[in-house]
Backbone as JSON, one array per atom type, in Angstrom:
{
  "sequence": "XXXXXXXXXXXXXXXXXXXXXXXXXXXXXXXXXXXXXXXXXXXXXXXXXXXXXXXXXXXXXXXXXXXXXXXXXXXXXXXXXXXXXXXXXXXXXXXXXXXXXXXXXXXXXXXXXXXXXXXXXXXXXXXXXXXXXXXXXXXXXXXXXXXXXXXXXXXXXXXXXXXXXXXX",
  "N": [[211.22, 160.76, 195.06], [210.0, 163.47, 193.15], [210.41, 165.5, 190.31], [209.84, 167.76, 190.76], [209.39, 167.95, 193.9], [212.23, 167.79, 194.03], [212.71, 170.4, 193.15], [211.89, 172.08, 195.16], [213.21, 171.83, 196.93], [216.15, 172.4, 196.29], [215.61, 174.81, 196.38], [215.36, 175.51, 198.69], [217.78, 174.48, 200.06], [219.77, 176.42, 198.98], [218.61, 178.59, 199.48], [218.96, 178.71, 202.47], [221.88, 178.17, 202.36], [225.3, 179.19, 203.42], [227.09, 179.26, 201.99], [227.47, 179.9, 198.47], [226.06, 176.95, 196.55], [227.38, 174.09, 194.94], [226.76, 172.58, 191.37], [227.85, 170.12, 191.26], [227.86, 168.95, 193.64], [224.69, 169.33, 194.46], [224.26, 167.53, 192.7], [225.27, 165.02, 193.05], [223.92, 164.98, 196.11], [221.25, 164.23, 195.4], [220.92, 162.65, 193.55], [220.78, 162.63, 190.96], [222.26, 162.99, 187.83], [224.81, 165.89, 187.04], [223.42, 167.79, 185.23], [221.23, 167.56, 185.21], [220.68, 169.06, 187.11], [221.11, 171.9, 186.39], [219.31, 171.95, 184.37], [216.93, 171.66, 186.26], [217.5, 174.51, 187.48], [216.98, 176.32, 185.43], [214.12, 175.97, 185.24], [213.6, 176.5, 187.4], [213.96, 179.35, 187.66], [212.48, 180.22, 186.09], [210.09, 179.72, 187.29], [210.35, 182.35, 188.32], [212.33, 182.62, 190.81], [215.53, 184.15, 191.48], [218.28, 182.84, 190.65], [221.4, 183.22, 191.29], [224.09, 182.28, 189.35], [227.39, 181.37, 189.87], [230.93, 181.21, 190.12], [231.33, 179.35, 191.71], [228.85, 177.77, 192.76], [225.82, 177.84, 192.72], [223.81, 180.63, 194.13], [221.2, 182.23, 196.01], [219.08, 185.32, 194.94], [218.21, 186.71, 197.06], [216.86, 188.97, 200.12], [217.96, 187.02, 202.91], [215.94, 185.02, 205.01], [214.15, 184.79, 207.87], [212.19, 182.22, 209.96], [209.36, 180.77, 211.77], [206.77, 179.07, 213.59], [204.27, 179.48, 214.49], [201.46, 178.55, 216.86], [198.39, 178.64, 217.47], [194.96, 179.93, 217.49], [192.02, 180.74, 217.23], [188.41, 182.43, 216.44], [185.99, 181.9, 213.77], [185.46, 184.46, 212.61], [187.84, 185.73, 213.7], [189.92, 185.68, 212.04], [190.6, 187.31, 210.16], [191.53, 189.51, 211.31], [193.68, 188.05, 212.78], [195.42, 187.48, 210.78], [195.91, 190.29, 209.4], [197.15, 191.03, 211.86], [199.92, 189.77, 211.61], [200.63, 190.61, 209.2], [200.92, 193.34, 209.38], [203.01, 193.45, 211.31], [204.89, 192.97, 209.41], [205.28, 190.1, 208.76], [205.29, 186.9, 206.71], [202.87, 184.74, 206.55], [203.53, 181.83, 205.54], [202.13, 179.55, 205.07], [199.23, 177.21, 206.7], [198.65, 174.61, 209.27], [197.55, 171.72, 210.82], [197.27, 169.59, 213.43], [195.3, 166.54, 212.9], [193.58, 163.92, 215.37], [192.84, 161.67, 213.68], [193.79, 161.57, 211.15], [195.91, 162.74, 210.8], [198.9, 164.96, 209.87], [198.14, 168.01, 208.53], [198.46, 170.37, 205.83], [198.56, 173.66, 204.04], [199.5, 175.75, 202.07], [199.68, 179.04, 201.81], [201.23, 181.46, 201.35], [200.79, 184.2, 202.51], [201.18, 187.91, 202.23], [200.43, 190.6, 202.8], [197.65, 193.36, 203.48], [196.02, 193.18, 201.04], [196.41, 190.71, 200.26], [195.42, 188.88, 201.91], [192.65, 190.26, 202.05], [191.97, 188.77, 199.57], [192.43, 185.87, 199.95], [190.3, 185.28, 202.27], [188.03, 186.05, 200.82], [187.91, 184.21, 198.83], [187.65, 182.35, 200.46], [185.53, 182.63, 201.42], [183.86, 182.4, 199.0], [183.64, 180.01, 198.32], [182.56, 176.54, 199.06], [184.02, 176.14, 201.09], [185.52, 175.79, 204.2], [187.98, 177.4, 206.53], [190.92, 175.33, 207.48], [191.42, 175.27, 210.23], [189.09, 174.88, 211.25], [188.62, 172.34, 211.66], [189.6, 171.29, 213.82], [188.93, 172.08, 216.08], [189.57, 174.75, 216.03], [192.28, 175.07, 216.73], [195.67, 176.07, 215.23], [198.47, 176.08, 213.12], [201.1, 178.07, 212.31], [203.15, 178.94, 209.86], [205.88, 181.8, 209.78], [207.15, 183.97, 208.04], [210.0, 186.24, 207.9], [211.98, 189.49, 207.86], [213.76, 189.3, 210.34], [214.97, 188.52, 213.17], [214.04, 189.83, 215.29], [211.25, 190.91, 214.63], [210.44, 188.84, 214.23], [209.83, 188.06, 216.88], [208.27, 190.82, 217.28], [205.91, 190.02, 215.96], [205.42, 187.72, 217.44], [204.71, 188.65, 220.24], [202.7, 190.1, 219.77], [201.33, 188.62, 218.8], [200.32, 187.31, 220.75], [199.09, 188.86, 222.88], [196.9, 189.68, 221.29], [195.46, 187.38, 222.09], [195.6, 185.05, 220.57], [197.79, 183.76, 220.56], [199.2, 180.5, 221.11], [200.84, 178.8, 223.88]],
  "CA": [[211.05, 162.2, 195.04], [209.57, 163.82, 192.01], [210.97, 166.51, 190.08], [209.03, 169.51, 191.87], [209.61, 168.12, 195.14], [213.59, 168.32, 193.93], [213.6, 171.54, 192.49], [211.82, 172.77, 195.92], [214.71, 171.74, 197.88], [216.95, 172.83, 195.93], [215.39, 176.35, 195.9], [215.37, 175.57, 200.42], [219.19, 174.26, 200.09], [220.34, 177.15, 198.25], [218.32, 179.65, 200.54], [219.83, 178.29, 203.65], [223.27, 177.82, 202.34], [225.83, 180.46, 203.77], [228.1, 180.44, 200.45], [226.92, 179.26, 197.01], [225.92, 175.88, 196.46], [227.78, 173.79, 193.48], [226.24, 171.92, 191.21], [227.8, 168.57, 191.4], [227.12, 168.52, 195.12], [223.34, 168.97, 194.24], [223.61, 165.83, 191.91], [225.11, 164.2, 194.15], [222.9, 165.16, 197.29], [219.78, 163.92, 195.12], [221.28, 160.99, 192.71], [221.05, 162.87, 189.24], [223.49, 163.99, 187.32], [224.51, 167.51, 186.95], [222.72, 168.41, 184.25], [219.42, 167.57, 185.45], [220.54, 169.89, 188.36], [221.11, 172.22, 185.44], [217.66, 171.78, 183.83], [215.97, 172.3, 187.54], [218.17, 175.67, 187.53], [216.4, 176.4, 184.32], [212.93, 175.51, 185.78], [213.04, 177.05, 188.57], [214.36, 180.4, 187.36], [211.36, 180.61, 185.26], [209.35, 180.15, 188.48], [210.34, 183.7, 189.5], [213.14, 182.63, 191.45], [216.6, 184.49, 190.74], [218.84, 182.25, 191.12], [222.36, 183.33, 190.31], [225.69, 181.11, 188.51], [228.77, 181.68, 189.9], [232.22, 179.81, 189.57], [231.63, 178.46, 193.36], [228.11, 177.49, 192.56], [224.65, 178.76, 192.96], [223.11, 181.79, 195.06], [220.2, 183.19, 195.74], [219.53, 186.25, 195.03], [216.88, 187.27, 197.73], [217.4, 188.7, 201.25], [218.0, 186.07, 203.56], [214.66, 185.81, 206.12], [213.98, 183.47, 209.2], [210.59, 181.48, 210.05], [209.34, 180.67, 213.07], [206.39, 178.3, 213.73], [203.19, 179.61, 216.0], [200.37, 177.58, 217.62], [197.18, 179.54, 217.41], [193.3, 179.59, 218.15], [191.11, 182.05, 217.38], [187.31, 181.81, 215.78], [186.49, 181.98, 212.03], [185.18, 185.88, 212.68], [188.91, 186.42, 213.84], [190.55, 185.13, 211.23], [191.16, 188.78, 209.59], [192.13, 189.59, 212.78], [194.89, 187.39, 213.1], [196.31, 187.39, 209.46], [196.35, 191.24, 209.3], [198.33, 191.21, 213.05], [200.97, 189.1, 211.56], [201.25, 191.04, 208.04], [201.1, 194.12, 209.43], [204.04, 193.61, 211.94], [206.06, 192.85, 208.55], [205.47, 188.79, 208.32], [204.41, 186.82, 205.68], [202.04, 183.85, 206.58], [203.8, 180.9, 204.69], [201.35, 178.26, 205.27], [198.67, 177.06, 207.74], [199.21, 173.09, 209.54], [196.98, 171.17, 211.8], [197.24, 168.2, 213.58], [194.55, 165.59, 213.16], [194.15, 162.44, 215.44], [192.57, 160.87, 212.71], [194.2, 161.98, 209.23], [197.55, 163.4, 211.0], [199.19, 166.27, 209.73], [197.71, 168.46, 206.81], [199.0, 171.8, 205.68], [198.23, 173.96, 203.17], [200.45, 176.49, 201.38], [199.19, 180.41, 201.95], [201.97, 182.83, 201.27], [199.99, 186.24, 202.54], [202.12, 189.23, 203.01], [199.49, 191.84, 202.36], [196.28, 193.21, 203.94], [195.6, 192.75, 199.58], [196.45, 189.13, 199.88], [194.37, 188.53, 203.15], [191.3, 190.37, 201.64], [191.56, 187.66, 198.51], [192.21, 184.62, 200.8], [189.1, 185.39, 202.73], [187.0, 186.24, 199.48], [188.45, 182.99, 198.59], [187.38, 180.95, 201.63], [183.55, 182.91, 201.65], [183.03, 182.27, 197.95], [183.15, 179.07, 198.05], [181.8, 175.74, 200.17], [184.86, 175.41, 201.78], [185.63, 176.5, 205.48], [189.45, 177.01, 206.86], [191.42, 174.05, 207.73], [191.47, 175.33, 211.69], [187.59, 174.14, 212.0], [188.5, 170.47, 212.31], [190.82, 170.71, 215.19], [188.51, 173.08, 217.22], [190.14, 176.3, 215.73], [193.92, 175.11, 217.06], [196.58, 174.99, 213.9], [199.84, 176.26, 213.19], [201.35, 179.62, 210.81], [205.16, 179.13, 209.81], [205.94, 182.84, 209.65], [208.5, 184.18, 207.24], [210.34, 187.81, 208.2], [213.28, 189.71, 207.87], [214.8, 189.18, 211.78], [214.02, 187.23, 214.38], [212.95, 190.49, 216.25], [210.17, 191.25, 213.98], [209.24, 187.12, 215.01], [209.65, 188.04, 218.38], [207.25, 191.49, 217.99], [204.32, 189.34, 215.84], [204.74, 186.65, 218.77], [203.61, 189.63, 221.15], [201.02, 190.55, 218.78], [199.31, 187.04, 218.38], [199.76, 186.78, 222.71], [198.26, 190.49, 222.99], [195.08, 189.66, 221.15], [194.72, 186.31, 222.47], [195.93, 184.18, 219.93], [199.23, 182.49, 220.28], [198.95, 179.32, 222.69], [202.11, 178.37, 225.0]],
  "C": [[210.77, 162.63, 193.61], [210.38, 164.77, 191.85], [210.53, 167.91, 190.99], [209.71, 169.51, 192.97], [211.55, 168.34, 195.2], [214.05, 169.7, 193.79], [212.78, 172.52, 194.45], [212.67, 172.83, 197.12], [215.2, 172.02, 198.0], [217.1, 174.42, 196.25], [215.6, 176.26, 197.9], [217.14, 175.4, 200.73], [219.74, 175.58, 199.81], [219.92, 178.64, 199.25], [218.99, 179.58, 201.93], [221.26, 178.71, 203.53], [224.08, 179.44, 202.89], [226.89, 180.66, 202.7], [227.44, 179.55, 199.22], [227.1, 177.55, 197.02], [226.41, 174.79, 195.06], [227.02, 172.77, 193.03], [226.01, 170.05, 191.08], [227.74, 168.33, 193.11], [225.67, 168.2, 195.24], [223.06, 167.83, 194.1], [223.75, 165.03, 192.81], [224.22, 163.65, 195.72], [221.75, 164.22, 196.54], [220.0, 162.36, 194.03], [220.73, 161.4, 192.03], [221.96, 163.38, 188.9], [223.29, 165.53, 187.08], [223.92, 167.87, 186.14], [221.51, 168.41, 184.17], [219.34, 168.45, 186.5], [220.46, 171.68, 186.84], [219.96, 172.71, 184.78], [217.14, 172.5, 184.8], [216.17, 173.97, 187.58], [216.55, 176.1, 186.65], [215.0, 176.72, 184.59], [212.93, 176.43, 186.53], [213.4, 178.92, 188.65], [212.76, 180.73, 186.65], [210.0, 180.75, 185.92], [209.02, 181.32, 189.01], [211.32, 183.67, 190.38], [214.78, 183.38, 190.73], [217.6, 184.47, 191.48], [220.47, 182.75, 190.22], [223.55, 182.13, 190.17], [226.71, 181.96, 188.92], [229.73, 180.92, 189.85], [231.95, 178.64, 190.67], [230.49, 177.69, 193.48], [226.83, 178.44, 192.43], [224.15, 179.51, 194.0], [222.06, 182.13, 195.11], [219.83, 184.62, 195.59], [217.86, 187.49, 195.82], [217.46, 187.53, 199.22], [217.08, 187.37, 202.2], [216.49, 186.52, 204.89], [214.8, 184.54, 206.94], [212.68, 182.99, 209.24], [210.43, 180.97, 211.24], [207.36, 180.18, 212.85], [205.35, 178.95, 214.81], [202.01, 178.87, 215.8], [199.41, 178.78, 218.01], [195.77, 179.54, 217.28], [192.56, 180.66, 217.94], [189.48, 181.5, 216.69], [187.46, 182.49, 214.65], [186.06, 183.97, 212.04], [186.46, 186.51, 213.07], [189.9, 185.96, 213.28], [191.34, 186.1, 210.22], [192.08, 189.39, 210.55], [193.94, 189.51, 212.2], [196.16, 187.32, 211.85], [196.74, 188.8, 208.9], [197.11, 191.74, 210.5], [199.25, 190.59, 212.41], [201.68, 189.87, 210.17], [201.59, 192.57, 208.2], [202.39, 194.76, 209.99], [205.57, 193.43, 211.07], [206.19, 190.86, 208.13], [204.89, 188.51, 207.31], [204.05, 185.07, 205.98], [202.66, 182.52, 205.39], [202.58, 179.92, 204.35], [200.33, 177.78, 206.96], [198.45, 175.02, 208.09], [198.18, 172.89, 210.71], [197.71, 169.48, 212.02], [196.24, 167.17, 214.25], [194.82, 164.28, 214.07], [193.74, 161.29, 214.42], [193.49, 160.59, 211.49], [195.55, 162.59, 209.87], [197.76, 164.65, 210.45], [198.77, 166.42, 208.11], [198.13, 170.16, 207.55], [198.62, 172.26, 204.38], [198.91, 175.02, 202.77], [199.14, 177.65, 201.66], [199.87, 181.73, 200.96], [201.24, 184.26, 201.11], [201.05, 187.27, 203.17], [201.87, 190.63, 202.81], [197.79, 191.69, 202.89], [195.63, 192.81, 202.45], [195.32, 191.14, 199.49], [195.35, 188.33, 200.99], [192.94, 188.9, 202.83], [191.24, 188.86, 200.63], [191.65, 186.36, 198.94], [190.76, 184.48, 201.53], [187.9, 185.6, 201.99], [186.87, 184.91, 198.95], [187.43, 181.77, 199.31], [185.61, 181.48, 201.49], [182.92, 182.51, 200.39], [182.63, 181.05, 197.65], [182.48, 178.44, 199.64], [182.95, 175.04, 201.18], [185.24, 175.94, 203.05], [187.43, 176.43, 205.48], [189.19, 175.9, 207.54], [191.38, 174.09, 209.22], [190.05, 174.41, 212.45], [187.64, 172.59, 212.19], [189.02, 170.12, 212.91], [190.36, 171.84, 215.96], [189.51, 174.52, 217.28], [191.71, 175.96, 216.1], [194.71, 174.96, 215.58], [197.64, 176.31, 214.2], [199.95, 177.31, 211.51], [202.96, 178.89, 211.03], [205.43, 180.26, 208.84], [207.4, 182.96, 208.98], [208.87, 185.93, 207.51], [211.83, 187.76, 207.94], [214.42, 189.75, 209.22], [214.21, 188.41, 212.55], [213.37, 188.74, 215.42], [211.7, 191.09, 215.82], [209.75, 189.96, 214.45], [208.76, 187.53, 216.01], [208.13, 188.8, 218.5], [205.8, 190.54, 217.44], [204.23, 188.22, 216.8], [203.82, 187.38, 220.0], [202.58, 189.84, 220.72], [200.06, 189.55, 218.86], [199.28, 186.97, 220.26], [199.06, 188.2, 223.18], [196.89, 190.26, 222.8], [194.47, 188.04, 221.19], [195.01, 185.48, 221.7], [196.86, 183.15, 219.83], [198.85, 181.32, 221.54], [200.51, 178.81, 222.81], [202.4, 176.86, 224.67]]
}
């Protein structure tokens, strides 16, 4: 495991956790000593993350949100569509996942949680020579949606089965 892929763990451990996370549990969890948990702190604070120190360990200091996983199909003309139904209902588009039978699973990091961020993703994808990742699995791939409840999941699950998008 590289450093990154530690400190993004850490930053998933720590979001999860239901009371502060200490730091010699970290080391231990990952086989460094505390002070490289320490360092990561350090690191990953400087990321933008605000991570707080308390006696009991570490916190985050972000509301807690849920994620939820949809299976979806649409064509590349409804691709605005589908990314301003999901941001509008309050989600935020983590990442988009297919599954190849050739090449297996590929994913690609997104985080859109704005019709702003959806115009520049799509400016993105037209400026250059590159198409979305959906066109090589016949438009099918996968959103892992980030919100503040599970009934905001629930209403963008209506939303993507409303305009035709979510698949069963």
């Amino acid at each position: 495991m590289t450093g990154q892929e530690r400190r993004q763990e850490i930053v998933r451990r720590i979001r999860c956790a239901e009371e502060p996370v200490a730091a010699r549990h970290l080391a231990a969890q990952f086989g460094v000593s505390r002070q490289v948990i320490v360092q990561d702190m350090a690191l990953i604070r400087a990321l933008g993350y605000e991570i707080i120190s308390t006696n009991r360990g570490y916190i985050l200091n972000t509301p807690k949100r849920v994620d939820r996983v949809y299976k979806v199909r649409h064509t590349d003309e409804q691709l605005e569509e589908e990314l301003c139904a999901i941001v509008d209902m309050g989600g935020r588009v983590e990442n988009v996942m297919i599954h190849h039978r050739v090449y297996g699973q590929m994913e690609a990091e997104l985080h859109i949680d704005s019709r702003r961020r959806v115009a520049e993703f799509l400016r993105d994808i037209r400026s250059g020579k590159s198409s979305p990742l959906k066109n090589i699995t016949s438009d099918y791939h996968y959103h892992r949606v980030t919100a503040d409840s599970e009934e905001v999941l629930d209403l963008i699950g209506c939303e993507l089965e409303n305009r035709g998008f979510l698949i069963r």
